[in-house]
Each structure stands twice: as C-alpha cells, then as structure tokens.
N, C-alpha and C positions, 0 to 999 in steps of 0.2 A: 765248417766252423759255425758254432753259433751266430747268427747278429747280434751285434750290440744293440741294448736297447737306448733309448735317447731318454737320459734322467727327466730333465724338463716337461716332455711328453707327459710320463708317467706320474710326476708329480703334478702336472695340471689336471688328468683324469682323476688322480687321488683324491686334489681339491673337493673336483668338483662332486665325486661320491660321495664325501663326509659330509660337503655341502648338502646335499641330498639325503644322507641321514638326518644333521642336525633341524632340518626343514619339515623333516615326519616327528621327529622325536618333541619340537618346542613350537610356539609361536611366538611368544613374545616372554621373553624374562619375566619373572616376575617384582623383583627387588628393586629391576634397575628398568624397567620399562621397556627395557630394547628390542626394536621387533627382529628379532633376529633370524625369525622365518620370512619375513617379506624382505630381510635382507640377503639372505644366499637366493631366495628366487630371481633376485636380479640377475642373474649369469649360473647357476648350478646346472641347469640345461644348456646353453647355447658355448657353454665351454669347450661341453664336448665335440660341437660343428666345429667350434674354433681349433678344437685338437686335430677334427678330421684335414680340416681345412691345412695344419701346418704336415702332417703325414703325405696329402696326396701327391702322385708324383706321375705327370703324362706320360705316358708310353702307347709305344708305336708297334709291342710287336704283338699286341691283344688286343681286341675290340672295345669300345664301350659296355659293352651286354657281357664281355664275359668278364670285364673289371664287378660290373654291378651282379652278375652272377658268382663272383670270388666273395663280397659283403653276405649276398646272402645266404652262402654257404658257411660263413663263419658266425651271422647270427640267428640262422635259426636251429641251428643243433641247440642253442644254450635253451631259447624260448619254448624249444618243444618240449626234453629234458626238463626242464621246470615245471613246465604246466604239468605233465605226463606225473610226477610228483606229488603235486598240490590237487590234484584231481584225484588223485587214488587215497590221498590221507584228507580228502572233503570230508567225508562224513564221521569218521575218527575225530577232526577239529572241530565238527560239529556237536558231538556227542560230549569235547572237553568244553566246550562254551569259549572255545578259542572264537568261532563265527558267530553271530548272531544269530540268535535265538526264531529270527523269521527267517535265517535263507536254508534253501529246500533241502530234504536231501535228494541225494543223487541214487537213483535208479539204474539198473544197469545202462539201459536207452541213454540215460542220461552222462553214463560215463562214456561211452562209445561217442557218443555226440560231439562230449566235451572235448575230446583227444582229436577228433577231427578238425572243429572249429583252432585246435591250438594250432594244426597243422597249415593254418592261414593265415596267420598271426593274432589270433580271437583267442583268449582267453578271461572267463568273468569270475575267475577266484580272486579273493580280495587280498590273500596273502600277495597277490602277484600287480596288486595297484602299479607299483611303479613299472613296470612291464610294456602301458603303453608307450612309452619312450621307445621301444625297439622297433615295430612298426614304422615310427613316426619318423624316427633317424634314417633307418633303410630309408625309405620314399624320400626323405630330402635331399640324402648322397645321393642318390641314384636319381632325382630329378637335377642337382646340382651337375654329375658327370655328363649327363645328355647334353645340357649346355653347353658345357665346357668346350667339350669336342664340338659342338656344330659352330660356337665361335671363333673356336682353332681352323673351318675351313673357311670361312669366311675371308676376306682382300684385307679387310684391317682390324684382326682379332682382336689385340690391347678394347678397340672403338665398342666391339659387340660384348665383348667379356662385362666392359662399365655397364652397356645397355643391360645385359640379361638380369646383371644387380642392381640394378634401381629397377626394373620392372619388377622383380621379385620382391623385393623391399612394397614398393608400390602395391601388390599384388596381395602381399602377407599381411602388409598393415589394413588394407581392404575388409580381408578377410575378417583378421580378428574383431580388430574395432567393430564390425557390425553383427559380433557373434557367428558368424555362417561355420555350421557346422561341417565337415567332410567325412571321409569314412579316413581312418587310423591318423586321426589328427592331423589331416592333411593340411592345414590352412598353417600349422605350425613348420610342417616339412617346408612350406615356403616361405615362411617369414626367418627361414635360419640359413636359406641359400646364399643372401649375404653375407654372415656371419662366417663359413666354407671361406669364401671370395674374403675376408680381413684375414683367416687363418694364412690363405696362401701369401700375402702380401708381409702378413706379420715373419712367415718364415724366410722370405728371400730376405730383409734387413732383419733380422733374427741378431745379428752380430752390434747391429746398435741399439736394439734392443735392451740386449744384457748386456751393453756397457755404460748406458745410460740409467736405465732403469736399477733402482736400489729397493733392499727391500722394505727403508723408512717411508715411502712413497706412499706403499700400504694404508698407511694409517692416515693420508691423506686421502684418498684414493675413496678407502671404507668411509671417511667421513664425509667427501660428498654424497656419495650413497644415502648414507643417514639422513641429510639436509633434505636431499630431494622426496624421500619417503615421507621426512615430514611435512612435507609441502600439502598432505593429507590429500594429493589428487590422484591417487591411485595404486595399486599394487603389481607386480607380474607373478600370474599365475598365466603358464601358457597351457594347463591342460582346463581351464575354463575359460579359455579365450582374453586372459586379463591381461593390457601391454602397455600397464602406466598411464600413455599418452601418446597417441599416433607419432607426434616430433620428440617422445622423450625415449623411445624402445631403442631406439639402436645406439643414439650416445651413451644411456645408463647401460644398455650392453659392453660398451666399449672401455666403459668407465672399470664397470665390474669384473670384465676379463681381465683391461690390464691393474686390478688388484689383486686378483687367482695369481699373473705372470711375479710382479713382484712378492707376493707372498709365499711364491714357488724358488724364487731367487735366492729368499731369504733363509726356509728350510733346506737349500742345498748345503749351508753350510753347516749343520748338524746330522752327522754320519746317519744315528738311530731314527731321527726322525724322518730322515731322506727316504729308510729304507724301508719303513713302516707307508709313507704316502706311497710310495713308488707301488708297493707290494699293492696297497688299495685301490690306486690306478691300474695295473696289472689285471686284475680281478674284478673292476670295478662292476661289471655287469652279474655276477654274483654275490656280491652286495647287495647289490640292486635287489636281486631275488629273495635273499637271506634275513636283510634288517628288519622286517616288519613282522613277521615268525618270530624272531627272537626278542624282539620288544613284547609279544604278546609271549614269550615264555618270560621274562624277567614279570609282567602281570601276572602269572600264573602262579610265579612262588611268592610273588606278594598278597595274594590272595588267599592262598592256604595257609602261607603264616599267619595272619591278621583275622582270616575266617571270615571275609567276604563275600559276600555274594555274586551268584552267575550274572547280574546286571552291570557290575562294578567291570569283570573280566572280559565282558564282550563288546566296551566301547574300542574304539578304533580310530586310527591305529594304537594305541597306546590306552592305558585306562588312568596313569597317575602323573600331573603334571610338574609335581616335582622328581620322579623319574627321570628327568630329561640327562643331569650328566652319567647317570648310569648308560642310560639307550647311548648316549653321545658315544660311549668307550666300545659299550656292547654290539650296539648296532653295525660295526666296522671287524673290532677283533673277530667276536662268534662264525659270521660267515669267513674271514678268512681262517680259523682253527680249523673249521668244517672243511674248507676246500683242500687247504696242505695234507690236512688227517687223512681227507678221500684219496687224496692223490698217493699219498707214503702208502698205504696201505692198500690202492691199486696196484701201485710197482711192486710193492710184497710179490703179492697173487701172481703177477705177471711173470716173477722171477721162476717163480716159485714151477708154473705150468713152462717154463722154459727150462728148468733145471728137468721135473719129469720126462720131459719131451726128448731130452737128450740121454737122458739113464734109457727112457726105451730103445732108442735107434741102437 
C-alpha cells in the first residue's frame, strides 16, 4: 500500500519553495515598500532542515552511511538530470540571449567537462542558481546524522545531542559571521545542524504544537519579522554568508519557521489551496530547477511583444520588476505543469512498450 503522505510536511516544503520563488521573482514592493525578499530569506532555506529534522526517524537495522547513502541516492538523480539538461540547451539559451551575452559558449571539452563536474555536485549554469542548496543540504543531513548516532552511543546521549547543537550553532555562526568560505556552502550545512535538532523536537510535541498554534499567530509572527528587518542591522542571505546578527540568526529562524507552521495550519483548512502547496512541496526540488527558466521565458514574450532589446532580456534572474506577480503564479505552476505533463506522458510510453511487449510474447 501506498504511504500516506504527512499534509503539514508537504505544506511546509511548499511554503518554503514559493518562499524561494517569491525571493527570485521581487525584492522589495514597490507601492508599499515591503521587503518581501529579505522577508522569506528569513527561513525559505532552513525550513527545509526544519522539515528534515521533523521526517527523521533512528533506526537500528542500517548504518549511518547507508541512511546518508539512501539521501544521496535520492538527490542526486534530480541534480545530475538537470544539470545534464541545462548543459546541453547552454548554447541554444545562449544564442536566445536567455544568458548573458559574456558567458562562453560551450565547446564539446566543455560539455563533457560540464556533465562531469555535475556528477559532483558542480554545476555553473545559471538557469540552475538555486541548485546550490542541494550540495549544501546533503553535507548538513549527512553531518547532522553522524552526530546523531555518535551521541546515541555515548553514557548520556539527551547531554551530547545539546553539546553537538550548540557547538554547531557555535561553529556555523563562526563561520559565517566571518565570511569563511567552504567548498558546497559548507559553513551553511553547519549553521542548519541545529535547525535538524528544533525539527526533531518540534515533531515529538508536534501534537501541542497544532493545538496551540492558530493560523492568526501568523500575522503576528510576520510582523515581528518586519520589526526586526527594520532594525536596518542586517539581512539573511545564507548563500553570501549574510546571518542578520550572530544572537539574532536562530531566534529570527525560529520566529520565521514557526510562521511557515502556522501559515501551514492555516491553508490546511482550504481543500484547493492545501492541495496546490502540498503538490509544490512534493516537487519542490523541481521548482527549484524550473522557476528561473520560466521567469526568463515570461522575459522572452515580453520582449518580443514590446520589441526590446537583447540587453533588457538577459538581466537576471528576471528582466521586469513589475513582473513579479506573474513569476509569483508562474514560477510554481509552470514547473509543476512540466513535471505532471512529463510524468502522464511517461506512463503513456511506458504503457504503451508494456502493451507491445505483451502482443509479442
């Protein structure tokens, strides 16, 4: 039988992908001033530690290496797949002025290269920006699980569990604060290992969670947020090492998740729109891939309609910044019409070579 999937789950990843559309597609309103992309930065990443963190579940009858060899098996089909994609239609997006007009083209050497370097989690297609999050989440699960387990042998694991989260906390806020670079955004995989460690705690009391938490919280919730942004002392951006403020990174995380939780609460009670996040979070790592292509195709007909020029079509990610509620709708629907379409129309084929296969025998 199927598993049931966990609504909430799905609806927190959903959040947190449109969050991370809405974050490429705007920065700041323009009408009403709101910075609305330094507002989902507050949590549109660490939601999703927070999701891994409510998912995980120890077990006894597989290793740590093959739990963290089980991740990597499920994300890197998507990453290679993609790159392997976006590497072959380079020089095509090149030639629409989809890319900018300086990056190279691609040489054979150079696609061979390319497809290699994906096969490590290295990809430098631009369609695929948001891409470094995959990398990055791998290494943090996978340094959070080696943890886990070496706390679990330890005399007094609850005692080593706290230790490993505050030294990581410690260790992450290090890092960033002082800019230090790592290779696949390393310094981020560690500043989210606590965030894992809130997930699992958030899902043992999970049950007084959702029955305390409402989804009018929200709008309290959002509006500290707002307060604290405007405090003008800093922003979170964690792929340029940005973290607010060494003592303000993990409470405005905390804040910001549990706004995603009650704003999660809140669309459970609306059937369509449940099922539309749900489906977002489902797929969210196809998103991920999809949004930034399809913003620079919503550019692409607004440029031949209008008769723009190749300078206007090759900013990035986006070219027009009142676009933003189109990309807002587009950025989400498009990749998911692309994925269900691929998918109907694989099972076709597949039917299809199973119907043959049996007229021969």
């Amino acid at each position: 039988m199927e598993k049931k999937r966990d609504t909430l789950i799905d609806l927190l990843k959903g959040i947190g992908i449109t969050s991370i559309v809405i974050g490429h597609a705007s920065w700041v309103w323009q009408r009403t001033g709101f910075p609305i992309g330094p507002f989902v930065y507050t949590y549109h990443l660490m939601v999703f530690f927070f999701v891994a963190g409510m998912c995980f579940k120890p077990r006894k009858d597989i290793t740590p290496y093959m739990q963290i060899g089980k991740r990597l098996g499920g994300l890197m089909p998507i990453y290679i797949k993609y790159s392997i994609v976006f590497i072959l239609l380079h020089n095509f997006l090149l030639e629409m002025h989809i890319l900018k007009s300086g990056t190279a083209l691609y040489e054979t050497n150079d696609i061979i290269y390319e497809l290699f370097e994906a096969c490590v989690f290295r990809t430098s297609e631009s369609m695929l920006g948001a891409f470094w999050f995959i990398p990055m989440f791998f290494i943090g699960v996978s340094m959070f699980i080696l943890l886990f387990y070496q706390a679990e042998k330890m005399k007094h694991p609850a005692i080593w569990h706290a230790l490993f989260c505050v030294l990581a906390a410690i260790v992450g806020i290090y890092l960033n604060y002082n800019d230090i670079d790592l290779k696949y955004h390393m310094q981020t995989s560690v500043l989210a290992i606590p965030v894992i460690y809130f997930g699992i705690v958030a899902q043992h009391y999970r049950s007084y969670i959702e029955k305390y938490l409402r989804w009018w919280m929200a709008l309290v919730l959002g509006f500290i947020l707002w307060k604290v942004l405007s405090l003008n002392i800093g922003i979170v951006e964690l792929s340029a090492n940005m973290i607010l403020h060494p003592l303000l990174f993990y409470p405005v995380t905390i804040v910001g998740i549990a706004f995603c939780i009650c704003l999660a609460l809140g669309m459970s009670k609306f059937g369509k729109v449940t099922k539309l996040f749900c489906a977002a979070g489902k797929n969210s790592y196809h998103i991920m891939a999809l949004h930034i292509i399809t913003f620079k195709g919503i550019d692409f007909a607004i440029c031949k309609i209008l008769n723009l020029g190749n300078d206007v079509l090759e900013r990035y990610p986006h070219s027009f910044n009142r676009s933003w509620p189109i990309c807002y709708v587009a950025g989400v629907i498009v990749p998911l019409a692309v994925v269900y379409a691929g998918r109907y129309v694989w099972g076709k084929i597949k039917t299809m070579m199973k119907t043959r296969s049996q007229q021969t025998i």
